[in-house]
N, C-alpha and C positions, 0 to 999 in steps of 0.2 A: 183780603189777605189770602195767601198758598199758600202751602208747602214748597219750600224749597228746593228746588232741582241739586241732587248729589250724586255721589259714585260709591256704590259700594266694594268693596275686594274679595276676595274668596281664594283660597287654594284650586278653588274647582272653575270658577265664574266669575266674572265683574260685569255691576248691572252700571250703568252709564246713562245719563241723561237723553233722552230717545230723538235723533237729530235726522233731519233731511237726507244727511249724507251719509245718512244708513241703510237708505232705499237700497241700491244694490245689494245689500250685503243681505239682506233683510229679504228680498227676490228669492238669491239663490238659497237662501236658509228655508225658505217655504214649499219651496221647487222638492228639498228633500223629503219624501212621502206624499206629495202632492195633499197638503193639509190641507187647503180650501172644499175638496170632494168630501172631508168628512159630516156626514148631514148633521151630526148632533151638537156642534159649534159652528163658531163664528170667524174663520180665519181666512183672511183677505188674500185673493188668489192674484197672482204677478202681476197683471196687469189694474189692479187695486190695488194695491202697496201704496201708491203714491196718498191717494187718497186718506188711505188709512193712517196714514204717518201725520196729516193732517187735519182726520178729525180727533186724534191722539190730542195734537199740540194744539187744537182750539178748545178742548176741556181741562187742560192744562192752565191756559189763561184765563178761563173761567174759574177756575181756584178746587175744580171737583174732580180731576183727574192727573198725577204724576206719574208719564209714561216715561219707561226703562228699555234700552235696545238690551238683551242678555248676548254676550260674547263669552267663547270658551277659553278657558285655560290650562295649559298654556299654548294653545294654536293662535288667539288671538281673534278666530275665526266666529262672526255674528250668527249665532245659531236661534233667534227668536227675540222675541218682545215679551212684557209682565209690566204692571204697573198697580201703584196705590189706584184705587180708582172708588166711586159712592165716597168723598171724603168729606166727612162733616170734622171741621173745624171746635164746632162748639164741646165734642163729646173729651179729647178728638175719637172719631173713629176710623178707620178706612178700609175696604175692602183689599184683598188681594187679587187679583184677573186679568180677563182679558191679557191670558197667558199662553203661550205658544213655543213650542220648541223643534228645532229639524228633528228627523224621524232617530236619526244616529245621535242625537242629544239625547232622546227621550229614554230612561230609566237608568240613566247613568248620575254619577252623585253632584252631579250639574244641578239638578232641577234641586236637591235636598239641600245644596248651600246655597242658592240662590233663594228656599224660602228661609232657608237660617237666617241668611243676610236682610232680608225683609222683615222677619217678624221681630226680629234683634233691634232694628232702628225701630217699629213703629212702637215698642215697649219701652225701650231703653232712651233714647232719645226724643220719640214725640209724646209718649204718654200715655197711649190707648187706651181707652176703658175697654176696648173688644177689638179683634180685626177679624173678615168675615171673608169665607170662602164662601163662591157658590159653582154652580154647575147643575147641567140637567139631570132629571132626575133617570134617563137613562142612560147617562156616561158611567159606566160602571166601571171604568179602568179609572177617572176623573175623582169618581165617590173613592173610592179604595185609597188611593193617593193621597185624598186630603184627612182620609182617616188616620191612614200609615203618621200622618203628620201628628196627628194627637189633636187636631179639632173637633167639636164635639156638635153631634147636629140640632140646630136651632130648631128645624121643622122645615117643610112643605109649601113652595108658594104656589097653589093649582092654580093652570092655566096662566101663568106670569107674561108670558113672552109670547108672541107670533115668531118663526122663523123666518129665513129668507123663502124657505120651501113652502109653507102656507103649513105647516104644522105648529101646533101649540105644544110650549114648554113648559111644564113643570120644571121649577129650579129649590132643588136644596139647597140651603141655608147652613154654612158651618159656622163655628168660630171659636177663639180660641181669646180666654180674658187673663188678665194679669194673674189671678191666683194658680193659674194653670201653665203660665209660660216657662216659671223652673221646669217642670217635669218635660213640659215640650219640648226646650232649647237642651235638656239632658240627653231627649230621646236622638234629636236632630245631631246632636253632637257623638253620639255614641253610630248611628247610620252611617259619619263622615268617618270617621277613624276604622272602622269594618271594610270599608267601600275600600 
């Protein structure tokens, strides 16, 4: 059993079932800030796109990843990818990541309804006992952000990851559980209505 491929809406965003035929769009959305040069992620450079869109939708079928293409509103314009991903079924649990936005997306109330709209379905409608950010432990614009959101840090996973660079990753462990999602989905909502 998956999780079910949906569409969420947003005044700001709609996240969309992550298709093929979002490769272009999905190019030139990465093309903005040239995201693949940042050493401390993982974001697939133009000419990987393809691929990327594909090892997306082959974890998908394996039932442990729901990739989302993000387009803006209202241009209509694909400015990045987000997905459930780590999704254990039995908790349920599921990660939030392997998230990306063009560089003109990035701090704008885009990114803040699109985790509204994420963490809203995986409480409200899937059930989560927990949904968990991570990120390295030197993305410091990345930490602040999922702080800003109101998750709370798990801890520390030393040496987790090999990069593509041959550096090891320490990744922070967020997450945010049902007794905390009121004050979250308050804070997240009070962000949208400022912005």
């Amino acid at each position: 059993m998956a999780l079910s491929p949906v569409t969420l809406s947003g005044r700001h965003v709609e996240l969309v079932p992550l298709s093929r035929a979002h490769h272009d769009g999905l190019v030139e959305a990465v093309k903005d800030g040239k995201l693949w040069e940042l050493w401390y992620t993982s974001i697939p450079a133009p000419d990987k796109m393809a691929a990327e869109i594909d090892r997306r939708l082959g974890l998908q079928t394996q039932g442990t990843m729901l990739p989302f293409t993000v387009i803006g509103r209202p241009s209509g314009r694909i400015v990045g990818m987000t997905t459930y991903m780590n999704i254990d079924l039995a908790g349920p649990r599921v990660e939030i990541g392997s998230t990306w936005y063009a560089k003109s997306a990035q701090r704008t109330p885009l990114n803040t309804e699109a985790k509204l709209l994420l963490l809203t379905h995986a409480f409200e409608a899937l059930g989560c006992l927990a949904v968990e950010f991570r990120t390295h432990f030197l993305n410091h614009k990345s930490r602040r952000a999922i702080e800003r959101l109101g998750a709370k840090l798990d801890g520390v996973l030393r040496q987790h990851i090999r990069m593509a660079n041959g550096t090891v990753r320490d990744t922070c462990v967020y997450s945010v559980i049902p007794a905390e999602w009121p004050t979250v989905r308050a804070n997240l909502e009070t962000k949208l209505t400022q912005a």
